[in-house]
Each structure stands twice: as C-alpha cells, then as structure tokens.
C-alpha positions, 0 to 999 in steps of 0.5 A, a space after each residue: 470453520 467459518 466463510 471463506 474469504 474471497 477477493 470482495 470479502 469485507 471482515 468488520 472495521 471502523 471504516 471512516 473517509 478523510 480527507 487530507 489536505 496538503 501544504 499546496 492547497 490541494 484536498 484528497 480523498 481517503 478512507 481510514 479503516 481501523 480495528 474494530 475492537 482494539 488499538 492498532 498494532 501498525 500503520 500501513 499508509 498506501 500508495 497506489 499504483 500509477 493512475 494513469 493506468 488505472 491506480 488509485 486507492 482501490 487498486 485491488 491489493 490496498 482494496 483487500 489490505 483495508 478488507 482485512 488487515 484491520 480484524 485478521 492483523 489489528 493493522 490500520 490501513 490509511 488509503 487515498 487517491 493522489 491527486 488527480 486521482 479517482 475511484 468510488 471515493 471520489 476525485 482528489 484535487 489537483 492534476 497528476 504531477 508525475 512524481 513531482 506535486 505528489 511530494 505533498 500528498 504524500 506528506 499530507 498522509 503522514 501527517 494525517 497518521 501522526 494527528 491520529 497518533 497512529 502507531 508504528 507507521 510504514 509505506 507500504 507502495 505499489 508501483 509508482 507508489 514505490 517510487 513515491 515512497 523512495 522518494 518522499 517517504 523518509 520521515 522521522 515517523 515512518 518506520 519503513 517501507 515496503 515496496 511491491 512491484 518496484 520499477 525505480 523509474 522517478 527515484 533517484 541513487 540519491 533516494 536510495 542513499 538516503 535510506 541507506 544512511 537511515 538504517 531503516 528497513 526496506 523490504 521489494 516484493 519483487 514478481 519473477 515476471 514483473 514487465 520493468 524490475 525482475 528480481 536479479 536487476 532488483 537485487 544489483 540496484 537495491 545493493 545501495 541500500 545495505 539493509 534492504 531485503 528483496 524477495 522474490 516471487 516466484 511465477 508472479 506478475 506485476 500486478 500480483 493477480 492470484 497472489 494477494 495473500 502471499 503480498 498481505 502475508 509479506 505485509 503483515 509480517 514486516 509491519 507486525 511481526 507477532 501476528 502469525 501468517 499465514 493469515 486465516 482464509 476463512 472468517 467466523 463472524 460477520 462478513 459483507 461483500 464488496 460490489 465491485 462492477 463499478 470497476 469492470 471497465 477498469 484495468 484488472 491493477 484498479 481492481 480484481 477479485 481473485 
C-alpha cells in the first residue's frame, strides 16, 4: 500500500536552488525540483501569495506542489520568493513593489524556464499572484494560467482583454467562501475572457486550508492532462519529511500541513 502522504511528505526529485536575475538588477531566490528519473511533462512556474501577509515561495499549496508533483505527475515545479520577499531560502533583493517592479521578477522566471528548455510552461498563481499572472504572464512561452483564490485587485480589464485575444487557456479555482472573489462575481468578471473556466469550490476558503489535494488534482489536470487524478495519497518508496516549525509564527497561507 505505501506511506500515506501527509502535508510535509517530500517524495523524491532533483531539487536545485536558483537564483534568477531580473532586467532592474535585482537577484531572486528560488528552487527548481524536477523529476527524478524522466523529462518533465510540464512547467509550473509559482507565484505566490502577497508577502506582506505572509506569502512567499513556501506558501503551503506551491510547499506541496514541489513535494509532489515532480514524482506523482512528472511536472516541474520553478518557485521564488519575489522581491523583498523571504522563507528558508532566503531573502530575494529589492523591496515589495505592489504589483508594479514585480513585472521583472516575473519575466525573470520565464526566462529562467525557457533557458532550461523546460517544456509546456504555465502560471500557476495564488492571490496576488493571480493578479501577477494576469498581468505580466502573457509571454509567447506561457501556455496558460491557473488562478487560485483570484481577487482581481492590481489586474486591469484590459489585462483580461489581453488574454482573451490570445485564445490561450484560463483556468479560477475559486473557493465558495474566499474573503475578496466568491465564484458568482468570479463568473460576471471572467465572462471577459471567453475561454476562461472558473470552478468553483465548494465549502473552501481562500487559503485552501484542508483542500490541497483537490487544488493539486485541478493543477495536475490542466498542466498534464495524461496523468490520472486524482493523484495517489500514498507513496511506495523513498519519502522524508519536511521541518515545518521554522514557519509557526507565520501565517497558516505561508504554510500549514494539513
């Protein structure tokens, strides 16, 4: 049957830190975790919540993304902390810029995917991250996007015009009870966007604390859809466990191990 796997579970990957420099002169951290023993079917570029509230590339969804993704669905999962930004990987350079210098961290990291040749690149954001992705993510690399817990606050209708002309896929995870976007209005503002597709979910909240599967199962199924989800809760093989009391005096969206 296997080990179940649990919130700080860590299954096998070539996990490497990075660092990635953007066109201001700015230098971020990151980590790359990859499959440990094929190609990569997919490229799942982060953005994390607003740090400011405790987002960074830790946050506990992308956390559980690069735990599983590379051995469960074969997908690279790239994770940085934007500018200003800290977890255990360190500090990236710069000062939070409110949606407006992140415009290079978040080109920075495409650029890093496209240098590694990773395939199949998509934008996966988490709150203020969403609003990042909407923004800044339309590159001719970038397949699409997925939006979890979108608030629409920095991202403009002419954003979302943008990425209605492209015809690429856009895909809100929208939680019933998220404090800022609940699925109805979710549905009136993404109507802009023809080929958008908001799932709501139902009973969650926006920082998704008891539905990480059901967010990585949704994942997994835009970014690779030959994998089968949902994905396996249990892991037969080598598997280690994260320390996660570094982070108990953040904010349970930093991280949590449900």
């Amino acid at each position: 049957m296997g080990e179940r796997i649990r919130g700080n579970s860590v299954l096998p990957a070539r996990r490497e830190a990075i660092t990635l420099e953007t066109a201001d002169g700015l230098t971020l951290v990151g980590e790359l975790a990859l499959p440990i023993d094929r190609p990569p079917v997919a490229t799942m570029i982060c953005l994390h919540p607003l740090p400011t509230h405790g987002g960074m590339m830790d946050s506990h969804l992308f956390r559980k993304a690069s735990y599983r993704l590379p051995a469960l669905a074969g997908i690279a999962v790239l994770r940085f902390n934007t500018r200003g930004t800290s977890s255990l990987q360190g500090t990236s350079e710069g000062e939070f810029d409110n949606a407006v210098g992140e415009r290079y961290d978040v080109a920075a990291a495409v650029e890093h995917a496209e240098f590694a040749d990773l395939p199949h690149i998509w934008i996966v954001g988490w709150s203020f991250g969403t609003d990042l992705a909407l923004m800044y993510g339309l590159e001719p690399s970038v397949e699409g996007i997925v939006l979890l817990s979108p608030p629409l606050r920095s991202s403009q209708p002419g954003h979302l015009q943008a990425w209605a002309a492209s015809g690429k896929p856009v895909t809100a995870l929208v939680p019933e009870l998220d404090d800022y976007l609940q699925p109805d209005e979710a549905r009136q503002r993404f109507a802009a966007i023809p080929q958008a597709e908001v799932i709501a979910v139902d009973g969650a909240k926006h920082l998704w604390v008891g539905d990480s599967e059901r967010v990585l199962d949704e994942i997994v199924a835009k970014l690779a859809p030959g994998v089968p989800v949902p994905l396996p809760d249990t892991w037969d093989g080598p598997m280690e466990r994260a320390d996660s009391s570094a982070y108990k005096d953040r904010t349970v969206a930093a991280f949590d191990n449900d």
